[in-house]
C-alpha positions in Angstrom: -29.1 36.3 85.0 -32.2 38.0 86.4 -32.2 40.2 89.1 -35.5 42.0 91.3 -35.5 43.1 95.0 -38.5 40.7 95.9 -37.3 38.0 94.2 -34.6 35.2 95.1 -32.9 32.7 92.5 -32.0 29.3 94.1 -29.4 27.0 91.8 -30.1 23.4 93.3 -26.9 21.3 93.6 -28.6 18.5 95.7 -28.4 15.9 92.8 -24.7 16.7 92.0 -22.7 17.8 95.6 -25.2 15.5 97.6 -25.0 11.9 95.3 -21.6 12.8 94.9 -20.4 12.6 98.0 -22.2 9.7 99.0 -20.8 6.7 100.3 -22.9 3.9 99.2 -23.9 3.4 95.3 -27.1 5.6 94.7 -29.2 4.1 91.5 -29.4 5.8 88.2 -33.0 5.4 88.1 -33.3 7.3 92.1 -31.2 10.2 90.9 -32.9 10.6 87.7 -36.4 10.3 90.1 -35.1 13.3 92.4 -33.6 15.7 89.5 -37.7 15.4 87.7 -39.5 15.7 90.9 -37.0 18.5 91.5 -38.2 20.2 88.4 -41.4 20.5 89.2 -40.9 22.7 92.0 -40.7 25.5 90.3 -36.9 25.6 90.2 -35.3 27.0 87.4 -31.9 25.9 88.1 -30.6 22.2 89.2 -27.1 20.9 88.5 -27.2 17.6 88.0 -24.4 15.8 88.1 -20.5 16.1 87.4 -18.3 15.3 84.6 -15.5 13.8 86.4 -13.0 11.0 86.4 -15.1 7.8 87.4 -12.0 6.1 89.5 -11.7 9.4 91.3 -15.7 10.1 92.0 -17.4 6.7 91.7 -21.0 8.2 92.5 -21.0 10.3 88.9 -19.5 7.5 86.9 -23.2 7.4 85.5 -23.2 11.0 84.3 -24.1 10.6 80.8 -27.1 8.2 81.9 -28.6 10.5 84.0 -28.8 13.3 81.6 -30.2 11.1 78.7 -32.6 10.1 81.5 -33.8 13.5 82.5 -37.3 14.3 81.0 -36.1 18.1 80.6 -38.9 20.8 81.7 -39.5 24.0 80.2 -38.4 26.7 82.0 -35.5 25.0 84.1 -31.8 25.0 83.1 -30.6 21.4 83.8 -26.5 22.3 84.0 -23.3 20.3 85.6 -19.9 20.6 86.9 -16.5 19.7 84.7 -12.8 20.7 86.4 -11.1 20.1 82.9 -11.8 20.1 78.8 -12.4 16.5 79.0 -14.8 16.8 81.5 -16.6 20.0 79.3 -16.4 17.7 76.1 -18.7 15.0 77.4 -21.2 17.7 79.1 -21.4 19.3 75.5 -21.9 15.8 74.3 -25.1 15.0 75.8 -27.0 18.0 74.2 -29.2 18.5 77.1 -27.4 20.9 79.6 -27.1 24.5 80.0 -23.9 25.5 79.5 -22.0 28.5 81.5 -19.0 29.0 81.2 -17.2 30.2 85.0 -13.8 31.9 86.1 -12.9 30.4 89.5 -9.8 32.1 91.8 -9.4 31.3 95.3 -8.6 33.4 98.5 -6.7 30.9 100.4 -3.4 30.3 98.9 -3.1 27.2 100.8 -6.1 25.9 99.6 -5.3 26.6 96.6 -1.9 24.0 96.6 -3.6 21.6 98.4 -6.6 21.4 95.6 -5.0 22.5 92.2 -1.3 22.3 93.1 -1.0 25.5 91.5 -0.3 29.1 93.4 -2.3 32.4 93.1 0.3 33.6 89.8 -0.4 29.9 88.0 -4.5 30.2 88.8 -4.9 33.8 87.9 -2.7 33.4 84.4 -5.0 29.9 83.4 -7.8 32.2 83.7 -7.9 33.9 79.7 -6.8 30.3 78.3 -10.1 28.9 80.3 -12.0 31.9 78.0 -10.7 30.8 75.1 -11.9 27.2 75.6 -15.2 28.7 76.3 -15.6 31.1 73.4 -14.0 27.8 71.2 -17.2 25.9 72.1 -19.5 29.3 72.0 -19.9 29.3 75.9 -20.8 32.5 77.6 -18.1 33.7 80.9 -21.0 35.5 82.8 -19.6 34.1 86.1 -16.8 34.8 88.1 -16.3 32.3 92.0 -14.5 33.1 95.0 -12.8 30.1 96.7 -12.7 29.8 100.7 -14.0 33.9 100.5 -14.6 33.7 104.2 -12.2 31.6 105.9 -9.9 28.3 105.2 -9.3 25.5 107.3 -5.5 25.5 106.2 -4.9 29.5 106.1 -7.3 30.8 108.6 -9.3 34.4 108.4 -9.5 35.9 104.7 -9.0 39.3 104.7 -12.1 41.2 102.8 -10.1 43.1 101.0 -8.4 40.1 99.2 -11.7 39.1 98.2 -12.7 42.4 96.8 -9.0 42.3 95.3 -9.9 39.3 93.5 -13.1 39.8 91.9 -11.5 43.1 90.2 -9.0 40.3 89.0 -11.7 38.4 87.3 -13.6 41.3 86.0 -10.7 42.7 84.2 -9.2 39.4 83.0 -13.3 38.9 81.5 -12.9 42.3 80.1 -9.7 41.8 78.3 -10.9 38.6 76.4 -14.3 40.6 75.3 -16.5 38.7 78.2 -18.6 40.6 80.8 -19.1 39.4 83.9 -22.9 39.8 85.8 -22.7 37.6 88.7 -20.2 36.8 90.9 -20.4 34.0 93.5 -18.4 33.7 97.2 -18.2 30.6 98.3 -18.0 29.7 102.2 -16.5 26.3 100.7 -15.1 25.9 104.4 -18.0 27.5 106.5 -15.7 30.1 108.3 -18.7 32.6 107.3 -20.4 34.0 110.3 -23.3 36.6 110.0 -20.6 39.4 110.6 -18.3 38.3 108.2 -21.1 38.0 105.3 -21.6 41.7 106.1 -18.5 42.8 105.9 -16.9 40.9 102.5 -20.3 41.2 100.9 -20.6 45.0 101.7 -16.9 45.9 101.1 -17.7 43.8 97.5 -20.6 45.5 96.9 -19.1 48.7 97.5 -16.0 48.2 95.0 -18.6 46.3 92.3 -22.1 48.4 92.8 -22.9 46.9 88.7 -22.8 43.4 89.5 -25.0 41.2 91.3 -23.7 38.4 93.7 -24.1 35.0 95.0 -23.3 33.2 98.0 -22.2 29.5 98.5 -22.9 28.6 101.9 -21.8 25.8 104.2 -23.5 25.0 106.9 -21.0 22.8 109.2 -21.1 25.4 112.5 -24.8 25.9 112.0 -24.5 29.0 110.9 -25.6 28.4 107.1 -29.4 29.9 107.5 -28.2 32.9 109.4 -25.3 33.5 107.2 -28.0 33.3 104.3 -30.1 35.6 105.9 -27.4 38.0 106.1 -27.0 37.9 102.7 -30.4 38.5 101.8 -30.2 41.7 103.8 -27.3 43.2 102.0 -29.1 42.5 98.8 -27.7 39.2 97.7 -30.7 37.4 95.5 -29.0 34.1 94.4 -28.0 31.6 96.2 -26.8 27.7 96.1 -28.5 25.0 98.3 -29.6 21.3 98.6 -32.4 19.7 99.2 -32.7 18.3 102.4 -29.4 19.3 103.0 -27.9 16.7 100.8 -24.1 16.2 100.6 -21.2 17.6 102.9 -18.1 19.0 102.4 -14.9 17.4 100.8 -12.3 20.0 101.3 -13.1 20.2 105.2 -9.9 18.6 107.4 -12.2 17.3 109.6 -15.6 15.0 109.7 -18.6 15.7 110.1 -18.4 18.9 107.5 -22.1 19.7 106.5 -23.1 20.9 102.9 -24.7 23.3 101.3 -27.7 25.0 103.5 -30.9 23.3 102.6 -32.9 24.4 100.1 -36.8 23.8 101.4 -35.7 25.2 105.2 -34.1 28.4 103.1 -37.4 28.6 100.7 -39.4 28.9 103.9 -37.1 31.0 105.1 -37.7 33.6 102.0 -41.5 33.0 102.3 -41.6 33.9 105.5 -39.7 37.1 104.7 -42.2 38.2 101.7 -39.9 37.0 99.2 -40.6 35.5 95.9 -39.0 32.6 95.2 -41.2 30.8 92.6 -41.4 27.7 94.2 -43.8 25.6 95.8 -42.5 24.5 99.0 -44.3 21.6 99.8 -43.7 20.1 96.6 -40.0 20.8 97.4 -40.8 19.5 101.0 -42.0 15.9 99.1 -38.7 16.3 97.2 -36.4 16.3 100.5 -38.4 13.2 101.9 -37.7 11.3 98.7 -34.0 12.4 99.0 -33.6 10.9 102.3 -35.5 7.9 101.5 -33.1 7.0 98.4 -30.1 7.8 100.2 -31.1 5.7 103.4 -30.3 7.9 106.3 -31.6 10.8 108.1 -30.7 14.4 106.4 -30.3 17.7 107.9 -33.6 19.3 106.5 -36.2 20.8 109.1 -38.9 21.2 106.8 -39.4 18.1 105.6 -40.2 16.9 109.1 -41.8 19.7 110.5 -44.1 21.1 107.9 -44.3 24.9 106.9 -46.3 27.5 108.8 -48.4 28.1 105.6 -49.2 24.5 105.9 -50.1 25.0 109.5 -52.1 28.3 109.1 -54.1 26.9 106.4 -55.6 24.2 109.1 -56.5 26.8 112.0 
């Protein structure tokens, strides 16, 4: 986990949240095409795909194809997303992925039923056994994840101080199974976040956790993604999660038309702009988004990709 005040780390989740929730079949072949072109961006991070039940998600049913079809580039940490040990079994399998191992509690008690059938008690004491699965397979708990942080479709306003409650939970329940945690993410998983809010939670966290960098997960369904991110950066927060072109949506939304995760070229430029170092070159990424939306066949959310950077524009003039 790096950390520099000029510098922002984007994890890409396109290829994995965006193919995922897909409705028609995307080929093996396209999503193997994105993750390499995605690579050399100058990306460090991409998440690839999900180890899940194939019934369940149909669009990762060829996760073990796509990894053995990556050609893996120097540099970036190709990694994916497992809800159980069966799920963390194949991903070890394939020998190619970064692995991290992550402690996930959630604000919204509702939520929380509705997605795990478990409440607060049950989540927070699977927790250490999660750890022990980890250290079993020599996996490193660096990261801890706030669920619905900002807001829940089901519960309504989070309170800050639950959040900051909750990442003391995670730090100590690290600490008491020898693990250290040095990043912890907030997810707006059900884009309540407003510019505001990000103050607020990430400020009060800040101020209760001053040793720990953060990470915010940010929907963009009430356009507020780009703001909210921009809020972030301004407290301080240097890693974020996006998707090119603004690929996927958001399953856990009670209403259609959720959007996904803010987009990842629009948000690069956003940093440029801004004077900060991102390490990527944006109109490679820019080529990305426009293959995105030309595998999945329909337009995508991305302003970039359409209308060019400024950089781009300055260098003509």
């Amino acid at each position: 986990m790096e950390t520099t005040a000029d510098r922002v780390f984007i994890k890409e989740e396109g290829p994995r949240e965006g193919f995922q929730i897909e409705p028609g079949p995307i080929a093996t072949v396209d999503k193997i095409r994105l993750i390499d072109a995605l690579a050399q961006t100058g990306l460090r991070h991409i998440q690839v795909t999900s180890f899940v039940h194939p019934g369940k998600v149909p669009g990762m049913a060829d996760a073990e194809a796509v990894v053995a079809g990556l050609t893996p580039r120097p540099g970036v940490h190709y990694s994916a997303l497992w809800l159980n040990q069966r799920g963390l079994q194949r991903a070890i399998a394939t020998h190619r992925l970064t692995l991290e191992g992550k402690l996930t509690l959630y604000a919204s008690a509702a939520f929380l039923r509705r997605n795990q059938n478990r409440d607060p008690a049950q989540q927070r004491d699977a927790q250490p056994e999660l750890i022990r699965m980890y250290q079993a397979h020599g996996i490193p708990v660096r990261t801890g994840f706030v669920t619905a942080a900002f807001g829940c479709n089901f519960e309504g306003d989070i309170p800050p101080a639950r959040v900051v409650e909750l990442v003391g939970d995670m730090r100590r329940i690290a600490r008491d199974q020898g693990e250290d945690l040095s990043l912890i993410g907030l997810g707006d998983t059900m884009a309540w976040a407003t510019p505001d809010r990000i103050r607020r939670v990430v400020g009060m966290v800040q101020d209760a956790n001053p040793d720990i960098a953060l990470s915010l997960h940010l929907h963009d369904t009430r356009g507020m993604g780009l703001a909210n991110a921009w809020a972030g950066l301004e407290m301080g927060v240097r890693h974020f999660d996006a998707a090119v072109a603004g690929l996927g949506g958001c399953p856990f939304a009670s209403h259609a038309g959720a959007a996904g995760n803010i987009c990842t070229e629009d948000f690069v430029f956003l940093c440029h702009e801004l004077g900060l170092e991102t390490g990527i070159d944006l109109e490679a990424l820019a080529e990305c988004a426009r293959l995105a939306e030309s595998i999945v066949g329909h337009p995508l959310p991305g302003k970039i990709k359409t209308g060019g950077s400024l950089a781009a524009l300055r260098a003509r003039l």
